[in-house]
Structures are given as structure tokens and as C-alpha cells.
C-alpha beads as a LAMMPS data file, in Angstrom:
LAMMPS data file: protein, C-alpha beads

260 atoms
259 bonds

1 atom types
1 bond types

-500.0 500.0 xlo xhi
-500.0 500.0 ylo yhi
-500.0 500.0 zlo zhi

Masses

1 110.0

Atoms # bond

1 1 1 82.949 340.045 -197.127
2 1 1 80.979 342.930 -197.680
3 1 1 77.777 343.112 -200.183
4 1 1 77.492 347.236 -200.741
5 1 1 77.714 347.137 -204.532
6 1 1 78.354 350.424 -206.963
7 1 1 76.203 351.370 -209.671
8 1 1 76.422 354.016 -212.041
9 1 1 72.737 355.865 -210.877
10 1 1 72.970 358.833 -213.882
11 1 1 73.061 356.278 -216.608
12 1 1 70.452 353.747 -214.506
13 1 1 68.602 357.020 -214.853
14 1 1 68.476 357.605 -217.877
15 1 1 68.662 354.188 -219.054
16 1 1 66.180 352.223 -216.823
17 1 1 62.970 353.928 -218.699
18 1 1 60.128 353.028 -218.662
19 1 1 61.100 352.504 -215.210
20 1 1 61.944 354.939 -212.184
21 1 1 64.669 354.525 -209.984
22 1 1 64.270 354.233 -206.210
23 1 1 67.841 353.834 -205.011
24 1 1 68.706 353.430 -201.569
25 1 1 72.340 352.539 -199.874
26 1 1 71.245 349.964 -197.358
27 1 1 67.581 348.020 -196.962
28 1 1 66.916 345.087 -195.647
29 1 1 64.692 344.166 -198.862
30 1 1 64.109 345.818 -201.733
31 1 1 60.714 343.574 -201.778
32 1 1 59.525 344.710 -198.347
33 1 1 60.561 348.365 -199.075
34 1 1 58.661 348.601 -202.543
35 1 1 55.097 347.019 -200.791
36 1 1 55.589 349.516 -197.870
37 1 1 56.215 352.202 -200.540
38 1 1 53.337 351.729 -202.615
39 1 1 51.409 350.674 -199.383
40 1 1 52.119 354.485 -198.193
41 1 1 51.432 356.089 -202.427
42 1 1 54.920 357.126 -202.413
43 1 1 56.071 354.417 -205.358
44 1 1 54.502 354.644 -209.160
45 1 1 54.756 351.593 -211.640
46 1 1 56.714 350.904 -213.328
47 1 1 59.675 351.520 -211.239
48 1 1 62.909 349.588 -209.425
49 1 1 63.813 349.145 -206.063
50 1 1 67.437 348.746 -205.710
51 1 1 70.040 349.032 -202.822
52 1 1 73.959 348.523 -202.551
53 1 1 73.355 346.504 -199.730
54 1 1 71.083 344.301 -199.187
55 1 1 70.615 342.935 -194.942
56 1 1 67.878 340.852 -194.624
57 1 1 66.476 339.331 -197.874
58 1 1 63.022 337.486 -197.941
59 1 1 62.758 334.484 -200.368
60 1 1 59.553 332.635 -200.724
61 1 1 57.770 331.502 -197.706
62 1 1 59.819 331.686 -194.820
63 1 1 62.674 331.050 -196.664
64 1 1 65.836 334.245 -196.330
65 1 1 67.886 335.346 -199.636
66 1 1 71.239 335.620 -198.612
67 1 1 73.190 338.720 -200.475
68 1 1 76.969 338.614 -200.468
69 1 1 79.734 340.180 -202.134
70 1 1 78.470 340.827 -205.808
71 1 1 74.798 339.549 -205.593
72 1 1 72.330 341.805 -206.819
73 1 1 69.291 342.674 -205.171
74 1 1 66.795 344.221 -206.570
75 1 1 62.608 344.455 -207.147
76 1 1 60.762 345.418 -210.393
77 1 1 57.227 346.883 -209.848
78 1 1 55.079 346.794 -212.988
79 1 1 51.682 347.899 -213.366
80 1 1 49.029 345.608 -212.576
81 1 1 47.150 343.670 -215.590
82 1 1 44.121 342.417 -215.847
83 1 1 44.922 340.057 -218.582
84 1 1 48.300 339.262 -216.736
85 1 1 47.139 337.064 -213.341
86 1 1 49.400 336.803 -210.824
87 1 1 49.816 333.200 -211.437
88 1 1 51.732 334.163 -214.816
89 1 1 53.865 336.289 -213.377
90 1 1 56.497 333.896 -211.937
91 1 1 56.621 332.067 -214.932
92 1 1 57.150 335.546 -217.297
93 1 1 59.966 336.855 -214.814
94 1 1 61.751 333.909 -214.768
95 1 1 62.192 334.001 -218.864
96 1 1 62.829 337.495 -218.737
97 1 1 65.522 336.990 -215.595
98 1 1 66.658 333.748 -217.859
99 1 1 67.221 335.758 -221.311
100 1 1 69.392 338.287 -219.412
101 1 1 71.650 335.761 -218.281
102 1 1 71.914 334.250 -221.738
103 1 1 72.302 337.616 -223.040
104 1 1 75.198 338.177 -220.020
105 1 1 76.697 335.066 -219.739
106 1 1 76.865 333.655 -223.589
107 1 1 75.913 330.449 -221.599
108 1 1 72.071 329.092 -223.090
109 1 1 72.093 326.371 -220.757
110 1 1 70.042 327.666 -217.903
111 1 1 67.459 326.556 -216.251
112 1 1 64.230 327.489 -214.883
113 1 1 62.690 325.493 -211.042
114 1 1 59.625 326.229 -210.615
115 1 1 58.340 328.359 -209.059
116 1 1 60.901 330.576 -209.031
117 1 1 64.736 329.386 -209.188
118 1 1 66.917 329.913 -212.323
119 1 1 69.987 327.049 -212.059
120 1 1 72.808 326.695 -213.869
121 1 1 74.428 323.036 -213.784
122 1 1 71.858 322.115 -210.972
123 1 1 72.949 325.488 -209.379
124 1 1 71.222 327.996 -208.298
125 1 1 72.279 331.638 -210.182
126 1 1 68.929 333.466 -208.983
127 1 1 66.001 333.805 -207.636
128 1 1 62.293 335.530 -207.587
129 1 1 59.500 336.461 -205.642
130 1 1 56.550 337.839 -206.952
131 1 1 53.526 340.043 -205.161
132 1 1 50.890 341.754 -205.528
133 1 1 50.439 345.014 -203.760
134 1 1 47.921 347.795 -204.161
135 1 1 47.460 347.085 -207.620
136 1 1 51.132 346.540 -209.389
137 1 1 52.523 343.542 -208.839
138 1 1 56.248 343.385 -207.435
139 1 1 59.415 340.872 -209.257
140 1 1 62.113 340.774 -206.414
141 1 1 65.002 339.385 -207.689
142 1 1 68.142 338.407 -206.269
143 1 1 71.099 337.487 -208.923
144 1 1 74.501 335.891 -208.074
145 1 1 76.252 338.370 -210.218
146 1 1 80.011 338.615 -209.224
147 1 1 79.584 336.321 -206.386
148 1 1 82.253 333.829 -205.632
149 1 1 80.346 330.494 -203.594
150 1 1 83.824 330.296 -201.673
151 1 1 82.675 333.165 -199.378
152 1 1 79.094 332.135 -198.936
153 1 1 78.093 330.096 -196.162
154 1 1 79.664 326.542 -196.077
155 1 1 75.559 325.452 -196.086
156 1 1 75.272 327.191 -199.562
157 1 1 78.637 327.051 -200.905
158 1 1 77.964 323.378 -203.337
159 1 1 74.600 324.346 -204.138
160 1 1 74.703 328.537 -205.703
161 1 1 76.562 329.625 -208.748
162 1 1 77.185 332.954 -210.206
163 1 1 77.271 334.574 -214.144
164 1 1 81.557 334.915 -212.300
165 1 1 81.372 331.682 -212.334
166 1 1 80.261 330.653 -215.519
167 1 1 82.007 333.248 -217.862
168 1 1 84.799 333.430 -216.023
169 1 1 84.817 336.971 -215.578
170 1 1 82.861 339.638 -213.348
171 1 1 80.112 342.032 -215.175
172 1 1 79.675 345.775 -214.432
173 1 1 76.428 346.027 -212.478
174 1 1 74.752 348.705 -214.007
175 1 1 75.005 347.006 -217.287
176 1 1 73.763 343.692 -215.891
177 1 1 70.865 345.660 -214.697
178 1 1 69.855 347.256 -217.453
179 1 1 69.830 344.191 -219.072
180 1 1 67.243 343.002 -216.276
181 1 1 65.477 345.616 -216.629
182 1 1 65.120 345.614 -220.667
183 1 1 64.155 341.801 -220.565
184 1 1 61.421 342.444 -218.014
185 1 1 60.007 345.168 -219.824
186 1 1 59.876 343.311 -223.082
187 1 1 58.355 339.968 -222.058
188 1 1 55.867 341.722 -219.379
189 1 1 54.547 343.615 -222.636
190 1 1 54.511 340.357 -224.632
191 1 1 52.017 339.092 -222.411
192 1 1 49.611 342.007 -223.547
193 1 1 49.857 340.929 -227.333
194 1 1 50.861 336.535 -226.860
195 1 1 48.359 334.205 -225.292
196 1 1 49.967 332.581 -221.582
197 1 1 50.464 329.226 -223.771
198 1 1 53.176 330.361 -225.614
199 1 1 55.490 331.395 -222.499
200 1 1 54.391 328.233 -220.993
201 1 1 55.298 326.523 -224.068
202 1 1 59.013 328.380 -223.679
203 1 1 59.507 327.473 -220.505
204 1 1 58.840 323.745 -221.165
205 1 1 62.215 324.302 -223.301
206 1 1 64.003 325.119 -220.119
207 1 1 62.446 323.596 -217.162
208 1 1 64.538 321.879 -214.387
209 1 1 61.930 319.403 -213.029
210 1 1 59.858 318.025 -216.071
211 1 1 60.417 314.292 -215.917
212 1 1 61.854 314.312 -212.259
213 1 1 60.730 312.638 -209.142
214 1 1 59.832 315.727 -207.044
215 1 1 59.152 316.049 -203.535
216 1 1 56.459 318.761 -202.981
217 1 1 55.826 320.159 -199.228
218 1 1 53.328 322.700 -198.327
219 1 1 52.275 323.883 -194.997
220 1 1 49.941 323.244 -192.402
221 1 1 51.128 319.816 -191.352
222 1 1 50.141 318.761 -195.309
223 1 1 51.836 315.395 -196.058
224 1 1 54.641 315.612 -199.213
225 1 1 53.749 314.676 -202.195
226 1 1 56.481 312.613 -204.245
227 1 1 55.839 311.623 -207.481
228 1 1 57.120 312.509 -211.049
229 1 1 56.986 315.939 -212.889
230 1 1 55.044 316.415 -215.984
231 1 1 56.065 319.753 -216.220
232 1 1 53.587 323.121 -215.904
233 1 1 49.858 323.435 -216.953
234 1 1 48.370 326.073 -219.139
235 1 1 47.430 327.920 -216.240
236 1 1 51.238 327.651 -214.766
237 1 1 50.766 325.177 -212.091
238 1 1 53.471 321.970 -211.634
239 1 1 51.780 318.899 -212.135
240 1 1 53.349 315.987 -210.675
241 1 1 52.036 312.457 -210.737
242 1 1 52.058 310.058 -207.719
243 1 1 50.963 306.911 -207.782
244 1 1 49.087 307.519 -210.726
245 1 1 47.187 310.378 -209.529
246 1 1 47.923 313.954 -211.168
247 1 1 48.026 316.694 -208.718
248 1 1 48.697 320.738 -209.418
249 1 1 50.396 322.470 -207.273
250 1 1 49.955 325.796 -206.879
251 1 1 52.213 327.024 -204.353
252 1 1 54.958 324.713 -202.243
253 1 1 58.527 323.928 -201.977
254 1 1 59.820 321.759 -204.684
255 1 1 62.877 319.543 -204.255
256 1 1 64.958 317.326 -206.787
257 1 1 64.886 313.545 -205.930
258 1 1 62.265 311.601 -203.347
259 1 1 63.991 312.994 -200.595
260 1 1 64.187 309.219 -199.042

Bonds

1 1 1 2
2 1 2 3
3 1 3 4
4 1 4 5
5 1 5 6
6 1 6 7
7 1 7 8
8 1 8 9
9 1 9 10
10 1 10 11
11 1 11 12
12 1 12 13
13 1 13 14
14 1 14 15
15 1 15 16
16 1 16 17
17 1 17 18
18 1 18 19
19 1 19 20
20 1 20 21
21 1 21 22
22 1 22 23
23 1 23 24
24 1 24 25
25 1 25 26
26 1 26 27
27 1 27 28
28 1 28 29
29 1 29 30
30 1 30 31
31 1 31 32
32 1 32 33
33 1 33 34
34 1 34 35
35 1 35 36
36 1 36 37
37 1 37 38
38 1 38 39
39 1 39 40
40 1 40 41
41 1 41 42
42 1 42 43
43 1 43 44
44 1 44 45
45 1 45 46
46 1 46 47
47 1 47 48
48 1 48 49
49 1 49 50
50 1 50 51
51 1 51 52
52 1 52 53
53 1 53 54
54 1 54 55
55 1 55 56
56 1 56 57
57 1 57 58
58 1 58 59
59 1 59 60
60 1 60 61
61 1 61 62
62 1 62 63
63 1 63 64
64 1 64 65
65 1 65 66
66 1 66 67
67 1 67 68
68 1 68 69
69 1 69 70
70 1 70 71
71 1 71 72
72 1 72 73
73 1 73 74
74 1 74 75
75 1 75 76
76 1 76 77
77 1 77 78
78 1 78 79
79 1 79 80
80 1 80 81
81 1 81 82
82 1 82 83
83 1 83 84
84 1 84 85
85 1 85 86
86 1 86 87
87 1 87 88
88 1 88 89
89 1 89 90
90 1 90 91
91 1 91 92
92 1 92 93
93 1 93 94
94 1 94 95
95 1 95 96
96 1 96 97
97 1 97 98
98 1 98 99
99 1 99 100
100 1 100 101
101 1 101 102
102 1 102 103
103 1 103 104
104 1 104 105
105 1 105 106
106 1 106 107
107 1 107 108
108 1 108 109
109 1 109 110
110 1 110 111
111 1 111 112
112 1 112 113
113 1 113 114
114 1 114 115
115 1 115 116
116 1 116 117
117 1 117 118
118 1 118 119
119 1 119 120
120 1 120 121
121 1 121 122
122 1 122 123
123 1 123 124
124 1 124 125
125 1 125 126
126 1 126 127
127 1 127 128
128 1 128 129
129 1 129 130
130 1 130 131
131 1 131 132
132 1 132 133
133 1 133 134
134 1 134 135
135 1 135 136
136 1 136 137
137 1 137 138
138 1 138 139
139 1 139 140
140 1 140 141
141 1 141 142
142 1 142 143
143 1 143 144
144 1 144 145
145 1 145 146
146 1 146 147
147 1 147 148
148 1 148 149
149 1 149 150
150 1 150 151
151 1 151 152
152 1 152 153
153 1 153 154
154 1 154 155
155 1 155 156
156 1 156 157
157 1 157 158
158 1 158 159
159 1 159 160
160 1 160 161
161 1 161 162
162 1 162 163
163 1 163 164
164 1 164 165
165 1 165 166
166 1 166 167
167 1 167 168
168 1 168 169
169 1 169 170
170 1 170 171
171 1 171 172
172 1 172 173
173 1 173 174
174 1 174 175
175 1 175 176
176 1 176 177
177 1 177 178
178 1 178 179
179 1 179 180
180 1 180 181
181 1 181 182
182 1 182 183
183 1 183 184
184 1 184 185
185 1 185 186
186 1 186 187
187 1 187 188
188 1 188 189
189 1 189 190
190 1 190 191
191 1 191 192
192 1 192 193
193 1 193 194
194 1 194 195
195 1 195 196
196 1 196 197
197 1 197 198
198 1 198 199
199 1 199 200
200 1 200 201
201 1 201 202
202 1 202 203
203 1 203 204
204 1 204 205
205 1 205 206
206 1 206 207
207 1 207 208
208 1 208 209
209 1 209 210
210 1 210 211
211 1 211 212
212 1 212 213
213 1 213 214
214 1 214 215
215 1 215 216
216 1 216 217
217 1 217 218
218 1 218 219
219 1 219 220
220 1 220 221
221 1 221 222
222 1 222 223
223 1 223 224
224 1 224 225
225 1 225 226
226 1 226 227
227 1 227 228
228 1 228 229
229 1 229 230
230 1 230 231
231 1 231 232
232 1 232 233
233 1 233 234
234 1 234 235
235 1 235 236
236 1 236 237
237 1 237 238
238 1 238 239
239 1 239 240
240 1 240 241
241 1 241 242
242 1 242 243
243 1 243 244
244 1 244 245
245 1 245 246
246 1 246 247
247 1 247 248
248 1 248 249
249 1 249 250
250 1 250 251
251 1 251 252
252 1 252 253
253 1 253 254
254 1 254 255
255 1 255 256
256 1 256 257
257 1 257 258
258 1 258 259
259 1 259 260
């Protein structure tokens, strides 16, 4: 099935401001093509990155986003703040990329993993990744929009929902992206007026993990740590207790369940 999508680029145009459009048929990211844009001057915050078609989709770590028929792909780059660190930032997007599908769906039940999964029903509906680069800081996101799970790889197909899936009906793109865009506008700006406590204090409201046994894996040959969330610090870390010892995590994979 194929994943070139249609939008509606002379209302995204004039619709999308404060942000610019950067449109482009086919990329393999939209992440990877706004750093090397801005890398090269040729990209000005605040702006979007967005393609029809999507190839070759980077998730967090070595992890691939894969794009099929109806998932949007897309990257927000924002100016860089100095009260904003880039710590925050995963947190903020993922309320902003929440609201939308509220606003989208009618559905309030959805969830936020940290650090950067919104679920549905234990399913995952989106995800981010968010960089810094020369100064703005980049919000990839990929959204199961219209996507049915029936045609997405048998690995994937019990574990990824879609806003098809839970309103029953498919969405017009450009209007699910202006959405996007409105709701990462307004809560990046928040930030500049609201102390980081109060979106941490929202997300406690919605997050997936908070009195979970988690398994926790980071690199370099770093043993797992298993223990039981207590949900994210005031500095937007994951704190999870093992054997009564509190760690924060910073960065990691993050899995549901011991794992065992």
C-alpha cells in the first residue's frame, strides 16, 4: 500500500502561520531533511517539514518509524529558547501532539509514554523525536492518521492504532495538520509565560507508565533497570524505583511489564 498522502499546500500556506512550509513529495525524513536544512542556513524557525511520502523514517535511537498508507510525517522546527531546555521539549510536544488528537478524535483517553509515545488503549497512535540543531530545536512527528494496522507489518499490526481507528472515520490531512500545528504553537508559547511544573503536572494526568513495573535499557552494555514508575520529575526525567533505590532516567527505552 502506498504512503504518498495529499494535502491542500495553498490553505497549509496560508494557514500554518507562524510557521513556513517546506513541502517536498518524497524524503526519507522530514527530521533528517530539516537538520541538513538548517545545517546548510536554508530553513528559518519556525517552520514545517512535511512530505507525501515518507521512505525511511528515524525514531529514537536506532529505532525506524514506519509510514504507511495514511500516516503523517512531519517535523516542526521552533526557535530555540533559552528558558525552554531541551529536556522540556519532549514532554511539551507530546501535550501539544495529545490535545490535537483530543481535539480530532473526540476521544480524551490518550496517553502519553515517556519519552515520546502517545497510546491509545495501550496502542501506539504517534510518535516524537526531538533535536536540537543550530539553534532551533526540531519536533518530528509521525501520526497514524488514516492508517488501517491490517496493512502494516504483521510485527506491528497488535501493537499501533490510528485516529481511523478510534473515530471510526478518516480525517482530511490538511485539517489534521493544522490542528498540529496550532497546538504546537500554543503550548511551545505557554512555556514562555507557565513555569515547566505545570506541564509536568498535566502530563501526570495522562501518563502511561506512572505506577508500572518498567523495564529501562540504555546502551553501552548498561544492565536494565526494572523497577516501578513514579512517574516524571520536575526536571522531566522518569523515575523508577528498584529495589528501593530511585533512579532518573534521562534517556532509554522504556517497556511495559518486567520483561521476564
Amino acid at each position: 500500500m502506498t504512503n504518498d498522502i495529499s494535502f491542500n499546500l495553498a490553505r497549509l500556506r496560508a494557514e500554518l502561520k507562524p510557521f513556513r512550509l517546506y513541502w517536498f513529495p518524497r524524503l526519507r525524513s522530514t527530521s533528517d531533511h530539516a537538520a541538513l536544512l538548517r545545517r546548510e542556513g536554508r530553513l528559518y524557525a519556525p517552520a514545517v517539514v512535511l512530505t507525501g511520502r515518507q521512505i525511511a523514517g528515524r525514531g529514537r535511537g536506532m529505532n525506524t518509524w514506519w509510514s504507511g498508507g495514511g500516516a503523517m510525517t512531519v517535523t516542526f522546527a521552533v526557535p530555540m529558547r533559552d528558558r525552554l531546555p531541551p529536556q522540556e521539549l519532549p514532554l511539551i510536544a507530546g501535550l501539544a501532539v495529545r490535545a490535537a488528537c483530543v481535539e480530532l478524535s473526540g476521544e480524551r483517553d490518550i496517553q502519553l509514554k515517556w519519552p515520546n509515545d502517545v497510546l491509545h488503549d495501550g496502542l501506539k497512535l504517534a510518535g516524537l523525536l526531538c533535536e536540537r540543531v543550530s539553534n532551533v530545536d526540531l519536533i518530528g512527528i509521525g501520526l497514524n492518521v488514516n492508517v488501517d494496522p491490517a496493512h502494516a507489518p504483521k510485527a506491528l499490526q497488535r501493537r499501533i492504532t490510528s485516529l481511523l481507528c478510534i473515530a471510526g472515520k478518516s480525517f482530511d490531512m490538511t485539517e489534521v495538520l493544522i490542528v498540529l500545528a496550532e497546538k504546537i504553537h500554543r503550548e511551545v508559547r505557554r512555556r514562555l509565560e507557565l513555569p515547566f511544573s505545570d506541564f509536568v503536572r498535566e502530563y501526570s494526568h495522562h501518563d502511561a507508565l506512572a505506577g508500572k513495573t518498567v523495564t529501562i535499557t540504555g546502551g553501552s552494555g548498561e544492565p536494565a533497570i526494572v523497577g516501578r514508575c513514579e512517574g516524571v520529575d520536575s526536571s522531566g526525567r522518569l523515575m523508577v524505583r528498584q529495589r528501593g533505590k530511585l533512579h532518573t532516567i534521562i534517556a532509554g527505552g522504556v517497556e511495559m511489564g518486567s520483561g521476564a
